[in-house]
N, C-alpha and C positions, 0 to 999 in steps of 0.2 A: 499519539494524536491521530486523528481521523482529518481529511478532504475530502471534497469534491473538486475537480476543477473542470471549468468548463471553459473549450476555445471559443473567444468572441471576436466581433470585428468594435466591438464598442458595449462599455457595461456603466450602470450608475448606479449611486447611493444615497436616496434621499429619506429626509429625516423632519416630521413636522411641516412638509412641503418648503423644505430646503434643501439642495444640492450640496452632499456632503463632497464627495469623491466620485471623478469618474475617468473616464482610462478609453484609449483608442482599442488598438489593432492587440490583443495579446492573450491573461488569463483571468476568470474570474475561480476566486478561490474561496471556496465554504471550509471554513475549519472550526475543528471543535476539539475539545482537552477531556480526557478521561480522567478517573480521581487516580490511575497509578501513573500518569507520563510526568516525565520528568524533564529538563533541559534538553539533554539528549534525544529527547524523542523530536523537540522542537527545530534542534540543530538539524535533523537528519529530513523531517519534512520541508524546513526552508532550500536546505541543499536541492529535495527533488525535485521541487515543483520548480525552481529554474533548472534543472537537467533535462527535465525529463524530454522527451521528443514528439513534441504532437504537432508539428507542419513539415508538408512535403518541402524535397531541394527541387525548386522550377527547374534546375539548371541539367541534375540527372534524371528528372521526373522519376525518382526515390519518393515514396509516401515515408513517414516519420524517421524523418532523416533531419531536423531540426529543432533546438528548442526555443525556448520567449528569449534569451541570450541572442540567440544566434540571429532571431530577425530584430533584434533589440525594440523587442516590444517590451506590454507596458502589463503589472499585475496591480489587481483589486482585490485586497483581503479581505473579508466578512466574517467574523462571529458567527456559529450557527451552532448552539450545543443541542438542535437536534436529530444530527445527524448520528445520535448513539443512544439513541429512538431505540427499545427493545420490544417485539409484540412478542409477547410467549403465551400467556391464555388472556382470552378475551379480545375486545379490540382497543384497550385505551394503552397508550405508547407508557412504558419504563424508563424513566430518565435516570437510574440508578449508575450506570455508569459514566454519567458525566462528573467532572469535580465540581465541587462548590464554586460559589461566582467568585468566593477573593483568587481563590488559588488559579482558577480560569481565568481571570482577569489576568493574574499577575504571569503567566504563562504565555496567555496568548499574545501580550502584550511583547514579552522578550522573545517571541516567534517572530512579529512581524518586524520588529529590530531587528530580526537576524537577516529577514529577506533584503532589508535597506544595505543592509552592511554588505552582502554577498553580490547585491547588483549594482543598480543606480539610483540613488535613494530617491530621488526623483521623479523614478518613474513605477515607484510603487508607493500602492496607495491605500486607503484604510478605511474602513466604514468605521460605526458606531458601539461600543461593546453594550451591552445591554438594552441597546434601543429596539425601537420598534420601526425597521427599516425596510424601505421598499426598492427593490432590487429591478434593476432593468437593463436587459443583455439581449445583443443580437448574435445569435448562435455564427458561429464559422464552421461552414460545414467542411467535413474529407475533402477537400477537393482531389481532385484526379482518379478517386476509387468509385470501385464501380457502388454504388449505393443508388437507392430507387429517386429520392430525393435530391437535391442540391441543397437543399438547406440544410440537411440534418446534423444533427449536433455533435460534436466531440463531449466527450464526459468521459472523464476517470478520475476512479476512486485509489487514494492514497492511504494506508492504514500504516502506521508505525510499529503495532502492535498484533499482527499476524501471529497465526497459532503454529511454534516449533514444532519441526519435520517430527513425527513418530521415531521413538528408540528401532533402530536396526533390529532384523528377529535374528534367531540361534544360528552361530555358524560365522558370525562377525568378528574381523580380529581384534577389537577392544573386546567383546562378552569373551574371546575364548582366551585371551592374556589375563583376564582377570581369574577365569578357573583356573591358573597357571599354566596353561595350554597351549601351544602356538595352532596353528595352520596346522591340519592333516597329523595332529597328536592326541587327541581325543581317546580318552579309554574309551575301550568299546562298551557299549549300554548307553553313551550320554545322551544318543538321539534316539526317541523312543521307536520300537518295534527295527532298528540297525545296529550297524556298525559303520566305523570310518577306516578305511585303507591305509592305515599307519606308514606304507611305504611310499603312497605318492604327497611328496611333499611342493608347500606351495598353492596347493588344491586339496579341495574337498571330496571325496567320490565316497556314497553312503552305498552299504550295500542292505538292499532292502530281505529279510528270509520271510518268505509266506507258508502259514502249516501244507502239507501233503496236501488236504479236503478239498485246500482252495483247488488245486491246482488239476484235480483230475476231470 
């Protein structure tokens, strides 16, 4: 699953020129379901978005030293599947990675269940899923950090589904136990244009040989 959340001093949700849901001092949250998230991913964004830290502590004048818990403030969930909005060629958005509406419904729905359950159901709150809603938030700016503005906004973005670190390159002790190799065993030839010091164990030391031509 994919957020946005933004810190407010006050956000609302209105629907057909009626006030759906609306919330003080805390966060507004844009969430939206991809077609592979699963409970799990739901579980893990309801956890953040009450962890995460986005008000300073007055008391140490510490910036993100607190979360919506800690000043027992208040969240506002919103549907938004397009926030997984693709532009690759052209300029019209690819909505290819959102899930279909039942399974987004039925997800998003056991998301904001999760946040009720985890805080105080009371002070979380819910827009409309497939409506057509009008959203209205006063920004909480940094306070205390040095920025040009006072007003300016907090925003950050929550993905559940971030791209795994890159495989380790040659010389790792998973690739080199899997040649059957430990640390500093390596026949010599495995790295190309060296060798490895068979006798320092624990450590890797290549020794690099360059032809004569280079060298004169």
């Amino acid at each position: 699953m994919k957020a946005v959340l933004q810190r407010v001093t006050s956000a609302s949700v209105t629907v057909d020129q009626q006030l759906i849901s609306s919330i003080g001092r805390g966060i507004l949250v844009f969430a939206a379901v991809g077609k592979e998230d699963t409970e799990k991913d739901a579980d893990s964004l309801a956890s953040k978005i009450l962890k995460v830290k986005l008000w300073p502590d007055e008391t140490s004048n510490g910036s993100w030293k607190r979360s919506v818990q800690d000043i027992q403030g208040e969240v506002l969930c919103v549907s938004q599947f397009t926030l997984l909005a693709q532009i690759k060629k052209g300029n019209k958005p690819d909505f290819h990675n959102a899930a279909d509406i039942e399974s987004a419904r039925k997800l998003y729905d056991y998301f904001f269940r999760r946040v009720r359950d985890l805080y105080h159901p009371e002070r979380v709150k819910n827009g409309v899923f497939q409506a057509m809603m009008e959203v209205e938030l006063k920004n909480d700016g940094p306070v205390g950090l040095d920025y040009r503005s006072d007003d300016a906004a907090v925003t950050i973005e929550v993905n559940t589904n971030l791209p795994k670190p890159e495989p380790k390159g040659p010389g790792t002790s998973s690739e080199s136990s899997s040649n059957g190799k430990g640390k500093g065993e390596q026949a010599n030839g495995d790295s190309p244009g060296g060798q490895i010091d068979n006798e320092t164990q624990g450590r890797q030391v290549y020794e690099f040989k360059f032809p004569p031509s280079l060298l004169e």
